[in-house]
Chimera marker file (.cmm) of the C-alpha trace (Angstrom):
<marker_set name="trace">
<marker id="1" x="0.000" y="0.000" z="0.000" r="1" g="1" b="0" radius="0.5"/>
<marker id="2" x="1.177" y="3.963" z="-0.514" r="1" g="1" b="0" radius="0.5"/>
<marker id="3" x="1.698" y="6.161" z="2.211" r="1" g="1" b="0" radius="0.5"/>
<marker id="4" x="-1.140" y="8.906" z="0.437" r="1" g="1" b="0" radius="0.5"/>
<marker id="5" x="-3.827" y="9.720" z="2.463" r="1" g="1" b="0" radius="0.5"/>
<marker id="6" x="-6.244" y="11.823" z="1.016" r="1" g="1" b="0" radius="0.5"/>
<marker id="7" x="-9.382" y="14.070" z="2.444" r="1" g="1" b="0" radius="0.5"/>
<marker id="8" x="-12.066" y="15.669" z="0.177" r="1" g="1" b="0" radius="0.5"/>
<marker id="9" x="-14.598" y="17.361" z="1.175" r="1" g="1" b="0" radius="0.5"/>
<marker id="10" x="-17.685" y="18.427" z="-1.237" r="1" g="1" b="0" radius="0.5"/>
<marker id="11" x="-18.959" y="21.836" z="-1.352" r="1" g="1" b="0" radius="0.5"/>
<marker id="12" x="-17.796" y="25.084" z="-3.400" r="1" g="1" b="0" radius="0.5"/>
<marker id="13" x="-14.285" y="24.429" z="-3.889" r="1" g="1" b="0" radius="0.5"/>
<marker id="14" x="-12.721" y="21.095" z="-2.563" r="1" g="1" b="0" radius="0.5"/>
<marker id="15" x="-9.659" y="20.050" z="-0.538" r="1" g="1" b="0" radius="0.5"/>
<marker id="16" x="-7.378" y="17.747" z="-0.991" r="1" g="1" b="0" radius="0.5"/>
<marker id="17" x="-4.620" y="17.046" z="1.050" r="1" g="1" b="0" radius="0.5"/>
<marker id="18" x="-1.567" y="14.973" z="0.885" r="1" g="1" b="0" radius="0.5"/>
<marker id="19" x="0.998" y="14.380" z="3.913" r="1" g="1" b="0" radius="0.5"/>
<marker id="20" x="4.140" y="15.771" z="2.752" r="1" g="1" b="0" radius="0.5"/>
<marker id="21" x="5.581" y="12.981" z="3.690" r="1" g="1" b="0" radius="0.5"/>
<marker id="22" x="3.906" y="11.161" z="0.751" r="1" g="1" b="0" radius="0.5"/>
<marker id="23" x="6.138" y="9.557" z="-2.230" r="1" g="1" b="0" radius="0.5"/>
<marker id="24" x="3.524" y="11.164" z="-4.266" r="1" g="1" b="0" radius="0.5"/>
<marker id="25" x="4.864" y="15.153" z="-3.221" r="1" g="1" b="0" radius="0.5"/>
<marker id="26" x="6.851" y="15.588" z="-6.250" r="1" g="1" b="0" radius="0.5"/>
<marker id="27" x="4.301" y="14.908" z="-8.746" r="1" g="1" b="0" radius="0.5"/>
<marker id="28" x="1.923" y="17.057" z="-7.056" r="1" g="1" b="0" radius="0.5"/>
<marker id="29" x="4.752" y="20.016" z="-6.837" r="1" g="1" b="0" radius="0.5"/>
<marker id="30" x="5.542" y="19.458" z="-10.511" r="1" g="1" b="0" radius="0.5"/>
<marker id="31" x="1.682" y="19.268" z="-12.141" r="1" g="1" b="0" radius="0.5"/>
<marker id="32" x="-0.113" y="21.610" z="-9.333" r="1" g="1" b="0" radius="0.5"/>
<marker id="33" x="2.384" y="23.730" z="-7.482" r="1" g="1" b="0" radius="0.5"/>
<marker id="34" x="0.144" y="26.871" z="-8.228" r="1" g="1" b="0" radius="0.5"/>
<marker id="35" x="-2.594" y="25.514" z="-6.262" r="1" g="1" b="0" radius="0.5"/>
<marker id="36" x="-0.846" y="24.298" z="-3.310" r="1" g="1" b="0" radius="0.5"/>
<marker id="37" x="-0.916" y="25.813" z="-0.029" r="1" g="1" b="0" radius="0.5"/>
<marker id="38" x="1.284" y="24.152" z="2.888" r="1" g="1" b="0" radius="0.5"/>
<marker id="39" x="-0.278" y="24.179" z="6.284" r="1" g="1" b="0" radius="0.5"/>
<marker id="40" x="1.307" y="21.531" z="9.083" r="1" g="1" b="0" radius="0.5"/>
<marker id="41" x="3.185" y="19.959" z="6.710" r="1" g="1" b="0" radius="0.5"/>
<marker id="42" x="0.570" y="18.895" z="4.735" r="1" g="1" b="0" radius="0.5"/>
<marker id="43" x="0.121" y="20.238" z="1.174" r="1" g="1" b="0" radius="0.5"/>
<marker id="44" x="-3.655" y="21.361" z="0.865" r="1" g="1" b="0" radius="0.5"/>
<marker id="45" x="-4.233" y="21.793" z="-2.903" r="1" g="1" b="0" radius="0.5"/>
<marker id="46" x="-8.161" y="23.091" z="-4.480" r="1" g="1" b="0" radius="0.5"/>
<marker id="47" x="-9.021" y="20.967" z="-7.050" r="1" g="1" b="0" radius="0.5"/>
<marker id="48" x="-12.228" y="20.537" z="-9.066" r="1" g="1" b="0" radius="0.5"/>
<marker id="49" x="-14.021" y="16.893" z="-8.563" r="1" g="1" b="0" radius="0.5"/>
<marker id="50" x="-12.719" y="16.557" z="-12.100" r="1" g="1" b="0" radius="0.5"/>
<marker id="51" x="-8.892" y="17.395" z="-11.017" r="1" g="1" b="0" radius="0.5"/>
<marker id="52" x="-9.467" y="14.900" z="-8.153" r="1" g="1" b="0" radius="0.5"/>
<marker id="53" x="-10.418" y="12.175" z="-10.081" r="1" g="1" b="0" radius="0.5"/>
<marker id="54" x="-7.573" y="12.211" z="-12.509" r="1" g="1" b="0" radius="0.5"/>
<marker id="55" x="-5.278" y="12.877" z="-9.795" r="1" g="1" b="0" radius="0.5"/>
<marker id="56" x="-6.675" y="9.648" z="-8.287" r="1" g="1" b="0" radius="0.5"/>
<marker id="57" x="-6.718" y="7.904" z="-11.344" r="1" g="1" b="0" radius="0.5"/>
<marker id="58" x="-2.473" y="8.802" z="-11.537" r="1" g="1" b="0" radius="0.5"/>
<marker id="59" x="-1.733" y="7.614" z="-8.195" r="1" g="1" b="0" radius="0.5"/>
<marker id="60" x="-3.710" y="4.672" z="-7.956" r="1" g="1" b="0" radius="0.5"/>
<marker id="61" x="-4.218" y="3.324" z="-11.683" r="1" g="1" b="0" radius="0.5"/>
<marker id="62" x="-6.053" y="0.219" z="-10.202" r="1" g="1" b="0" radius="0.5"/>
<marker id="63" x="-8.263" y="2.854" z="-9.099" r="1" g="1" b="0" radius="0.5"/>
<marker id="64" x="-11.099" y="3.344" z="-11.747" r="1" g="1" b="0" radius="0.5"/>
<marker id="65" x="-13.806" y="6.275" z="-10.297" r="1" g="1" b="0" radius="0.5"/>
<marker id="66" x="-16.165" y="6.220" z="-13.549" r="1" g="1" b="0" radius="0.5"/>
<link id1="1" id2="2" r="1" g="1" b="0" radius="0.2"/>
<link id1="2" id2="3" r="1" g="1" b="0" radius="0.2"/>
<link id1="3" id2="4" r="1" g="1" b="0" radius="0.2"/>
<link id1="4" id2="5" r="1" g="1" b="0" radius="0.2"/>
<link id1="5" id2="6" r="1" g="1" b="0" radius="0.2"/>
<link id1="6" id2="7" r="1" g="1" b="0" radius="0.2"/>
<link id1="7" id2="8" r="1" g="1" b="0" radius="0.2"/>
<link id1="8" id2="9" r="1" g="1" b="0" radius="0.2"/>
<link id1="9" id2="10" r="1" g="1" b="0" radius="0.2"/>
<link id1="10" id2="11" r="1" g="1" b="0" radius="0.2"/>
<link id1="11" id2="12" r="1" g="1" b="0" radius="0.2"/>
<link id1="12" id2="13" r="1" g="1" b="0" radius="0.2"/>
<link id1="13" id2="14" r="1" g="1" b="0" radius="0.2"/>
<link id1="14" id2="15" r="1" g="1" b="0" radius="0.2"/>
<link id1="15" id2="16" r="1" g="1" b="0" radius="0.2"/>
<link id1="16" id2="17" r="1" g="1" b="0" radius="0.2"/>
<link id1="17" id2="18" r="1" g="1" b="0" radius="0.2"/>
<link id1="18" id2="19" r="1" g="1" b="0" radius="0.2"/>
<link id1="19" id2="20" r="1" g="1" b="0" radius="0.2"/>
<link id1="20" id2="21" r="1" g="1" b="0" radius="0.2"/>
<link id1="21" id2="22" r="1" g="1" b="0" radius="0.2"/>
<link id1="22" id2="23" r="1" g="1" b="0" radius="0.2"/>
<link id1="23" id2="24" r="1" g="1" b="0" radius="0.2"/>
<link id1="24" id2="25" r="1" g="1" b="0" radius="0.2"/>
<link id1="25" id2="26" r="1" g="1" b="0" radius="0.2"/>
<link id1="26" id2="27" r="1" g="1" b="0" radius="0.2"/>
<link id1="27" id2="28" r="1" g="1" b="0" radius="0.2"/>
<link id1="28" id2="29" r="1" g="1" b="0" radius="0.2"/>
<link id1="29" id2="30" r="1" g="1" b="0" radius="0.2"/>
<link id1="30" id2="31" r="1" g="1" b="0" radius="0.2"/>
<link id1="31" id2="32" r="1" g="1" b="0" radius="0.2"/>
<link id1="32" id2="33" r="1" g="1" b="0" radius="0.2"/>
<link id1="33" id2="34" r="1" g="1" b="0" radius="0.2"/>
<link id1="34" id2="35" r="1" g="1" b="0" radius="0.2"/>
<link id1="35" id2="36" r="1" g="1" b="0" radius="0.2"/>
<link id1="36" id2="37" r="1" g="1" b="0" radius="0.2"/>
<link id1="37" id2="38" r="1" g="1" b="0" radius="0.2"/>
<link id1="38" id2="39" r="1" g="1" b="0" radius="0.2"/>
<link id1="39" id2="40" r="1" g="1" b="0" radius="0.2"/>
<link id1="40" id2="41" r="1" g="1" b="0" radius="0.2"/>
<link id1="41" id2="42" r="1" g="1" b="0" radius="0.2"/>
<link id1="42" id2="43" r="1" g="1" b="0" radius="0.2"/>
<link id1="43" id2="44" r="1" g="1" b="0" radius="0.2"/>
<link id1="44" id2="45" r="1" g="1" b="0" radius="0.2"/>
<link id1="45" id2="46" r="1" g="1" b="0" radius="0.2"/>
<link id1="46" id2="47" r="1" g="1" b="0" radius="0.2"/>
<link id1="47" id2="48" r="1" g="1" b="0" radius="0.2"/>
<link id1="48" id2="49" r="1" g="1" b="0" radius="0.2"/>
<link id1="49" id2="50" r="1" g="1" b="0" radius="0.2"/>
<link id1="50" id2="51" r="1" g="1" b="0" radius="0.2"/>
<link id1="51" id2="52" r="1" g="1" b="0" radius="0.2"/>
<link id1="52" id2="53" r="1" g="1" b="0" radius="0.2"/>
<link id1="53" id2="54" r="1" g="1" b="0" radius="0.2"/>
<link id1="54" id2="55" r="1" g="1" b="0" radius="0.2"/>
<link id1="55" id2="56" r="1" g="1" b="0" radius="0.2"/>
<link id1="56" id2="57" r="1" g="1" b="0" radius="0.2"/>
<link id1="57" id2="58" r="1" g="1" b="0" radius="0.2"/>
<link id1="58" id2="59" r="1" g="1" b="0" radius="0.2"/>
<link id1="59" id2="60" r="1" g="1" b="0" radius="0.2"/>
<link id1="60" id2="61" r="1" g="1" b="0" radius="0.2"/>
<link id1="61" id2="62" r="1" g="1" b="0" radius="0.2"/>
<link id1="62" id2="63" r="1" g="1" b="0" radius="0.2"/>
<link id1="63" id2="64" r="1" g="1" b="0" radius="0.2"/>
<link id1="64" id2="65" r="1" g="1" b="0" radius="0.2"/>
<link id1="65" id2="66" r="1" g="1" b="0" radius="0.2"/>
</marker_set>
């Protein structure tokens, strides 16, 4: 199993946070550093449901949300 644990929560904008100490930091540095914001050392990043899915869909390509 990764080490990403990830927390979304629905409303007007949505969160999703990575630890930073997560395997999966660079890639989310590289493809969404504009969105990121790091608070506790996690890296809290607003994505559209549609940015969350494919992010999903990267990390975990057994992972199939359609």
């Amino acid at each position: 199993m990764s080490d990403i644990h990830l927390k979304i929560f629905y409303g007007q904008s949505s969160d999703l946070v990575v630890e930073s100490k997560s395997k999966y930091d660079q890639f989310v540095y590289f493809h969404l550093i504009n969105k990121n914001i790091k608070e506790n050392n996690k890296i809290v990043i607003k994505y559209s449901l549609e940015e969350i899915a494919l992010i999903l869909c990267v990390l975990r390509k057994d992972l199939f949300i359609w």
